[in-house]
N, C-alpha and C positions, 0 to 999 in steps of 0.2 A: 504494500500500500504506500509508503514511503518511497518510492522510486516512483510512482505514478504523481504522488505531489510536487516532489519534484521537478520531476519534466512538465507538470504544468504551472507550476510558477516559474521555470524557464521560459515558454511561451508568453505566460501574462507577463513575465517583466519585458519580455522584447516587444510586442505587444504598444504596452506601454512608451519605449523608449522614444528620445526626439532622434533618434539615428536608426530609426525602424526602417531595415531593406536597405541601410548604407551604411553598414556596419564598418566601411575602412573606407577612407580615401587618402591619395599623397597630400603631405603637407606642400603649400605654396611657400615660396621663398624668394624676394630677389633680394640684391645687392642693397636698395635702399632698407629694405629691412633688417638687414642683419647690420646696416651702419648706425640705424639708430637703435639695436640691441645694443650693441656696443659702448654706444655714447650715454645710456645709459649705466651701464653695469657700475658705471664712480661718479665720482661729480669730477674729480680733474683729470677725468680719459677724455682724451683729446682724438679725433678720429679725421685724419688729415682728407681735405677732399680735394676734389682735379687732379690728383698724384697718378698715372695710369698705372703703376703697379699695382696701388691699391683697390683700385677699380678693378682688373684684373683679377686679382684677391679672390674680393670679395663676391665677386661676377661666380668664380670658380668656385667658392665654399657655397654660395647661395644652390650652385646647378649640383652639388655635390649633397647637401640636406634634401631635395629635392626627391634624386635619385632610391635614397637611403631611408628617410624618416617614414612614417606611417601617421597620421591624424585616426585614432579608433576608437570604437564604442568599450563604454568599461565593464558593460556584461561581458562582449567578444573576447577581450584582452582578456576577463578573469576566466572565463572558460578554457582558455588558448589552455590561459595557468596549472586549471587545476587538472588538464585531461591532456597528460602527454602524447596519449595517442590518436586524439586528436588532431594534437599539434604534428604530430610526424605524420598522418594522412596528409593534412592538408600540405604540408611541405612535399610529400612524396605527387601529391595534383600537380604544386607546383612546377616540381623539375619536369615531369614527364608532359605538362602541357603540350610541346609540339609534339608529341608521340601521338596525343587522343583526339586530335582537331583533323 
């Protein structure tokens, strides 16, 4: 009986959630946001602008979070957590994607 509640307070909490059927999507990031994390993080960080290296940089780190980060639901995430196998199906979807299309 507990395994039946369970999985439907699984449903009702997703259900419920405001990332209901969007459970992941990439995080955005450019270069101006990651200059004004930055300029942020102290009061006397100083974050030099028109430098093209730094523009560069940061162009590079911004297409680099991008690539890498995940923006996700924290039902999705805490389930990922608590069901490793789970987690390794769906990693194993992952890889074999061009195999199953």
């Amino acid at each position: 009986m507990g395994d039946i509640l369970n999985e439907v307070y699984g449903v009702v909490q997703c259900k419920e959630c405001p990332w209901y059927k969007s459970c992941a999507t990439p995080m955005r990031f450019t270069a101006e946001d990651l200059r004004k994390q930055v300029a942020a993080s102290g009061p006397n960080t100083v974050v030099p602008t028109g430098n093209a290296g730094m523009e560069n940089f940061l162009a590079g780190m911004a297409s680099a979070a991008q690539n890498s980060l995940l923006e996700a639901c924290p039902i999705f995430i805490e389930r990922l957590r608590t069901s490793p196998k789970l987690a390794q199906q769906l990693k194993q979807l992952m890889q074999n994607w061009s195999n199953e299309v």
